[in-house]
N, C-alpha and C positions, 0 to 999 in steps of 0.2 A: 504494500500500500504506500504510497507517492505522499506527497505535500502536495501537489496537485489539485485542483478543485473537485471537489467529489462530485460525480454523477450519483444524482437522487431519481431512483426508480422504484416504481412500489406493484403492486397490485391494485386493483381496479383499474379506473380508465375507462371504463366499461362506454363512457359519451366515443370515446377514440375508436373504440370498436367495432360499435355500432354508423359511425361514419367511413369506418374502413368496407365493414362488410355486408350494412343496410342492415334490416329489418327493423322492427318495434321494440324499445329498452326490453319492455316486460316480456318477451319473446326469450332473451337472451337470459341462460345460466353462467353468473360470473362466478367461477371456479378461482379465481388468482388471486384471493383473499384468503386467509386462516380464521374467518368468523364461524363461529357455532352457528348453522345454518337452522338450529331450533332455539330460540331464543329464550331469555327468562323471560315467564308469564309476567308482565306489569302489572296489569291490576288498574286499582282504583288509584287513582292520585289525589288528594285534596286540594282543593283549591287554593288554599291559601300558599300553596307551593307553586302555582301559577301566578299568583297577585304580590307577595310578600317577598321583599330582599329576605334571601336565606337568614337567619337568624344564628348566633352562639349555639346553641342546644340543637340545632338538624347535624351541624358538623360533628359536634359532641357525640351523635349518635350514630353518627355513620364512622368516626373514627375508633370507636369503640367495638363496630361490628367488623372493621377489616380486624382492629387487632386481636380480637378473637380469632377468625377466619383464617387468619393467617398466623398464628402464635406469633405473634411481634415480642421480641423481648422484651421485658416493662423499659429500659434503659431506652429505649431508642425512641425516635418521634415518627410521626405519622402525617402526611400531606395531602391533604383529595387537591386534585385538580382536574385542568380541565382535559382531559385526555394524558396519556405519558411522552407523544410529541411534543406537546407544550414544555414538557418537564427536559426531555431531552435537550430542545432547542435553547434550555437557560443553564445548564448544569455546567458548560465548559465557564460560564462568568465568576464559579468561586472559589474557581484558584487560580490566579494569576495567568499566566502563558508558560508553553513548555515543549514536553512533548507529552504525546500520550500512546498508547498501544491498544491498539484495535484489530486484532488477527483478524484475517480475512480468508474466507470471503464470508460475508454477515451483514445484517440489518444494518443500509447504508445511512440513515440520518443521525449515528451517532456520530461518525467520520465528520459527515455535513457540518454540523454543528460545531465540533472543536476547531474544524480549518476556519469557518465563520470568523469566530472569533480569534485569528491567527495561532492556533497550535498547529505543530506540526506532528503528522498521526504517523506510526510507523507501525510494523508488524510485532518486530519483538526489541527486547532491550528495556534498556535502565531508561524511565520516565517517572511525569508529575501526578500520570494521572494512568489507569488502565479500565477496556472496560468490554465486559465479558456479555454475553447475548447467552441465557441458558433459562431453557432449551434454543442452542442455537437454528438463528433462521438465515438459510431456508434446508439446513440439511437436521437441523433437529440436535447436533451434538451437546452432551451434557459435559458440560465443564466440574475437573474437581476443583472442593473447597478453593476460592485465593489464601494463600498463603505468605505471598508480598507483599513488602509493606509497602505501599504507595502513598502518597499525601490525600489521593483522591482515587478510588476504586467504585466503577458503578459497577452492578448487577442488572443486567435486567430479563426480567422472567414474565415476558407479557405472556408466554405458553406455556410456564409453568403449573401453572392451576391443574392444567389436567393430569401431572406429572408430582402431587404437592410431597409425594416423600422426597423428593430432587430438590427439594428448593432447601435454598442456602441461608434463608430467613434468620437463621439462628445469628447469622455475620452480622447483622443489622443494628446490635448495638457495639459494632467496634468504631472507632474514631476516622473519619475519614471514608465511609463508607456509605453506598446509597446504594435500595436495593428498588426496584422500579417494578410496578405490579399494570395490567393492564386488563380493567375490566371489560370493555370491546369485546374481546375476543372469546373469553372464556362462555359468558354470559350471552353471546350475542349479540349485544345491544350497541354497535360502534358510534351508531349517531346521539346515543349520550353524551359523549365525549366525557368522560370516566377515567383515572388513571388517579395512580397513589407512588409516593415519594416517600420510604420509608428508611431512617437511619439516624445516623449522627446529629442531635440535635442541633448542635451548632450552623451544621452545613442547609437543615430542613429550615431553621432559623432564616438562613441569608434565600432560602429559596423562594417561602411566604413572601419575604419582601420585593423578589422579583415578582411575583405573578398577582400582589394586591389582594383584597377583599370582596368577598362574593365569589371565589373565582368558580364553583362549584352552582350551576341552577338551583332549585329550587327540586324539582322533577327530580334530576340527577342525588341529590341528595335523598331522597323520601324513595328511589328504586333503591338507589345502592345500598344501602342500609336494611331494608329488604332482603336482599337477593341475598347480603353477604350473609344475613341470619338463618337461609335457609339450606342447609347440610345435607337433607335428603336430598334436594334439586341436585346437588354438587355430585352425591355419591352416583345418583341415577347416571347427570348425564355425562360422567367420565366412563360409565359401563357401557352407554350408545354409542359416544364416539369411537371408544375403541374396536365395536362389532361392526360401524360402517366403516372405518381405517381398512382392517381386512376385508370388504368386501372390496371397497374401491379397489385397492391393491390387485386382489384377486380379477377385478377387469380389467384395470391397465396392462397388469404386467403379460393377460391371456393375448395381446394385442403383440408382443414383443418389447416392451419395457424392462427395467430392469429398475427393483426398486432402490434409493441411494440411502436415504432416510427420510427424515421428518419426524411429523408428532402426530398426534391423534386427531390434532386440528387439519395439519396439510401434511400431505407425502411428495416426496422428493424422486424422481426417476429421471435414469440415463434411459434419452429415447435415441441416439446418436445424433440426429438431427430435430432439435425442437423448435426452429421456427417453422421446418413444415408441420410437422405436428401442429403447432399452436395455430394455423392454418385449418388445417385440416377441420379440427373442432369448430372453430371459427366457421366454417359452411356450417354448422350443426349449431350453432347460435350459443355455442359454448366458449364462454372465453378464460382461456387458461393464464400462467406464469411463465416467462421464461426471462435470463439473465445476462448483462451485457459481459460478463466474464466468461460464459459456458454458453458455447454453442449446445452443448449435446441435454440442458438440464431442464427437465419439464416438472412445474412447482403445482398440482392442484388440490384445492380444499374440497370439502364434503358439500352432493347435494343436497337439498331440504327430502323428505321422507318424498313428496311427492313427482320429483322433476330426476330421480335415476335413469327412466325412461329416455330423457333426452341424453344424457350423456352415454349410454348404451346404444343409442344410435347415431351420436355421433362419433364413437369411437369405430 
């Protein structure tokens, strides 16, 4: 990895797609995402969660329900904000400049972010800052314990939930450390824009003051708080995802793929050549992943219960 300006590519795009290859949005199964394609039940929301600046006592009770959820150390502090992009994009501002270590290849807006604000990102070696994607995306690798000391070590585990014996949570009250949760994905729900900042209080301290008051809806506060209280939902749906994982699998790979990794969320395959591939699909109104480092790598998430259909005939 370069000093270079980082190319930021993600999943979705799904407008690009559908301009590339016609048809109608709702026509189209966007596969190049790792969202739970069964969402958490919302429910009722109160009104006053639409009408009223969020209040002391909503955050109280949503940061009480991740630290539950997540066994947060009592030592360590706790962040809702708005999505864990938001979190990314201020994390290189609190510590100075340097360099920082980001193996690759991995979730590229953390690169983003630290050359923004001039660090220089390298693969390996002595830095200011290091920072680990686990479960890595888009191949799924679980990183062991950090064990370096760095001034600044983030974690981030937006696909951990479905893996939560893997999560490194317990580092979360060492100094200098920030472990990054993304509720999005696990849960479904990405247009909440949801994510949690969990560690060193000092460093959660200087992050609050980047992102202001309110940063969290109203709505977003009164689900999340919700969802995180609810542990059957959690245990169910890490048991679905894992039985449609292997199915997917079992039809890619029936096709000639070969699977590389991934998570329960998205699997990862060597198709040798994946822009045809992601082509292919594409006549079949299915829009897949693939990556500006690897010609041969095709990235896709799970359908909703009802739309396998299409991707069975598109494959």
């Amino acid at each position: 990895m370069t000093a270079g300006a980082q190319t930021r590519d993600h999943g979705g795009g799904l407008d690009d797609a559908v301009k590339r290859f016609g048809g109608h949005r709702t026509k189209w199964l966007d596969l190049s995402t790792g969202i739970n394609p069964t969402p958490y039940p919302i429910g009722d929301i109160n009104a006053d969660a639409w009408t009223a600046l969020p209040d002391r006592a909503a955050f109280e009770t949503l940061e009480r329900a991740a630290r539950r959820f997540w066994s947060v150390p009592e030592d360590a502090a706790i962040l809702p904000a708005p999505g864990a992009s938001a979190l990314i994009a201020r994390i290189p501002v609190l510590r100075g400049v340097g360099k920082a270590v980001i193996s690759g290849p991995t979730y590229n807006e953390h690169a983003a972010a630290f050359q923004a604000h001039g660090w220089h990102v390298i693969d390996q070696g002595a830095a200011a800052a290091r920072v680990i994607v686990h479960p890595n995306n888009p191949d799924g690798r679980l990183w062991p314990a950090p064990d370096d000391a760095y001034p600044l070590t983030v974690i981030d585990e937006s696909f951990c939930d479905v893996a939560p014996d893997a999560s490194h949570i317990a580092l979360a009250n060492r100094p200098g450390v920030l472990v990054l949760k993304s509720f999005g994905k696990f849960w479904g729900l990405a247009g909440l824009r949801l994510g949690f900042a969990i560690g060193d209080p000092e460093l959660i301290a200087h992050l609050r003051d980047t992102i202001g008051p309110w940063q969290v809806s109203g709505p977003g506060l009164e689900v999340g708080a919700r969802a995180l209280a609810d542990q059957r939902w959690a245990e169910d749906t890490r048991a679905r995802l894992a039985q449609d994982a292997s199915r997917l699998d079992a039809l890619v790979c029936d096709q000639g793929a070969e699977l590389v990794g991934g998570t329960t969320l998205f699997r990862l395959y060597d198709v040798q050549d994946a822009a045809l591939w992601q082509t292919k699909l594409a006549h079949g109104k299915v829009w897949s992943r693939i990556f500006p480092y690897s010609s041969r790598w095709l990235r896709l998430g799970l359908p909703p219960a009802d739309r396998w259909a299409q991707l069975e005939a598109a494959l």
